[in-house]
C-alpha positions in Angstrom: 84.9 99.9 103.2 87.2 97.1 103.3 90.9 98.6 104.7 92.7 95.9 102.7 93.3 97.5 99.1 94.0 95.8 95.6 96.1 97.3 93.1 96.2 95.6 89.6 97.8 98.5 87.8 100.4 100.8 87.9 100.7 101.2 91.3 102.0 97.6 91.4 105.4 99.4 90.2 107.3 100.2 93.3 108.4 103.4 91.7 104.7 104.3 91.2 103.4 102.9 94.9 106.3 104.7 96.3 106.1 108.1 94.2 102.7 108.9 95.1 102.3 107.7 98.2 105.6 109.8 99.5 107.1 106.7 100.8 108.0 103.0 100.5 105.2 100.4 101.7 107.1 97.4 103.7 107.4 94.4 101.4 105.3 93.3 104.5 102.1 95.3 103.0 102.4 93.7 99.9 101.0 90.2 99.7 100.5 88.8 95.8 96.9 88.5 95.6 94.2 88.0 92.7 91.1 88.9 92.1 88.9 85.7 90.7 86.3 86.8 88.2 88.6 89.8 87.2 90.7 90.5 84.1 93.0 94.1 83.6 92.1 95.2 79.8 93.5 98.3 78.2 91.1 101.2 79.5 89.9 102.8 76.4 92.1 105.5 74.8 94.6 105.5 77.7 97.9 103.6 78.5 96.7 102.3 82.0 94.0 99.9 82.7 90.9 99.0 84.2 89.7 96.0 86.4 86.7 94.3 84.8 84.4 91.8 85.2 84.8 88.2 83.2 83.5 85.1 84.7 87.1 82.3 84.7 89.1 85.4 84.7 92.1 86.4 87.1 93.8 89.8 87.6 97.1 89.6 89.6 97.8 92.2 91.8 98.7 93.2 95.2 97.0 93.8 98.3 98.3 97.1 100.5 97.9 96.8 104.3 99.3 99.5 105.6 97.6 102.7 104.2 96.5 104.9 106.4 92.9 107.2 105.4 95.5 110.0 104.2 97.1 108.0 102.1 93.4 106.2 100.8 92.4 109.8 100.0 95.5 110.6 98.3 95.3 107.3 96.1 91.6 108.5 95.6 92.5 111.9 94.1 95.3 110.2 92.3 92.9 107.9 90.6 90.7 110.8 89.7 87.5 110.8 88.3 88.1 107.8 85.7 87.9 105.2 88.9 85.3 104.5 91.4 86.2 102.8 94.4 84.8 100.1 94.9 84.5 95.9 96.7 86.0 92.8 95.2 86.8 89.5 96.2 90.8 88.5 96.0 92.5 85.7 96.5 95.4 85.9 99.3 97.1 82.7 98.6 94.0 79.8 99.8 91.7 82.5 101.5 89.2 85.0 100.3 88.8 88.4 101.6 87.4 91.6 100.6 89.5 94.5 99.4 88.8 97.9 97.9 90.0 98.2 94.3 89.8 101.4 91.6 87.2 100.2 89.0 86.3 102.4 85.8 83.7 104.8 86.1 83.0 103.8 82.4 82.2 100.7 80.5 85.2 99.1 79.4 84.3 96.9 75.7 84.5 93.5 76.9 86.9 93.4 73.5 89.4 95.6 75.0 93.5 94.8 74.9 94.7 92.7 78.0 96.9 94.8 79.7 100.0 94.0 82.0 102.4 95.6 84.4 105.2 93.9 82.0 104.4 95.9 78.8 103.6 99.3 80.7 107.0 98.7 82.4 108.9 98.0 79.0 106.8 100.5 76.9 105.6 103.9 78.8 107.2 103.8 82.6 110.7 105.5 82.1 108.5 108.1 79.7 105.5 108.7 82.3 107.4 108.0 85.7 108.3 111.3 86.7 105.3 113.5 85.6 103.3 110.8 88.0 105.3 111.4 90.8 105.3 115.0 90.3 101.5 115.1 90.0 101.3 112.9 93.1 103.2 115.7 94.9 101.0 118.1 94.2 97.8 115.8 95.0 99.6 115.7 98.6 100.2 118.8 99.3 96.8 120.1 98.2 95.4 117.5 100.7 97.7 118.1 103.3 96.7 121.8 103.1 92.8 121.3 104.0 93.1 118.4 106.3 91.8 119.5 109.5 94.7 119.7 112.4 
């Protein structure tokens, strides 16, 4: 699995990056990136989204560098069951790499609301922000408790 990781989401928000990871990444381990072939649509029924596949289209994002496998698990858990993840191609200014991404675990209707980080800011972050963070903390400190010494 790639160790670069592209966020398209919600964890694009500092707050949200920050919150659930228990600290702040280094501007340094965020490079703008996008993901060719790729558009963010409203996943269905919820107020986040999900990356999906449509040939000419491109989802901004970031790509994290500096996440250690604690932290991959954490953003695993944090994810939850309604993401797999998975491989796709972004585009770090002129190059191409590979970098892990959350897709959805179900199909998203090709018809489905763009989404952006704009809108969820404006519309649902100061509402959802805290609980995220809290749930994040929890996530931690269950994993912290059965990771091996």
């Amino acid at each position: 699995m790639s160790e670069l990781l592209f966020v398209y989401g919600t964890l694009r928000d500092p707050d949200v990056l920050g919150g659930v990871l228990g600290r702040p990444l280094r501007p340094a381990a965020l490079l703008p990136a996008v993901a060719p072939g790729f558009v963010a649509l409203h996943y269905p029924g919820r107020i986040y989204p999900a990356l999906v596949r449509r040939p000419g289209g491109t989802a901004p994002g970031l790509v994290l560098t500096d996440v250690s496998p604690f932290e991959r698990d954490l953003l695993d858990a944090f994810e939850g069951a309604e993401y797999r993840r998975g491989i796709v191609a972004v585009m770090l200014g002129e190059e191409l790499h590979e970098a892990g991404a959350y897709l959805p675990a179900i199909a998203v209707p090709a018809d489905a609301a763009p989404w952006t980080l704009e809108a969820w800011q404006a519309e649902h972050k100061r509402r959802v922000l805290s609980g995220e963070i809290a749930g994040a903390a929890e996530l931690r400190a269950k994993l912290i408790a059965i990771r091996p010494n």
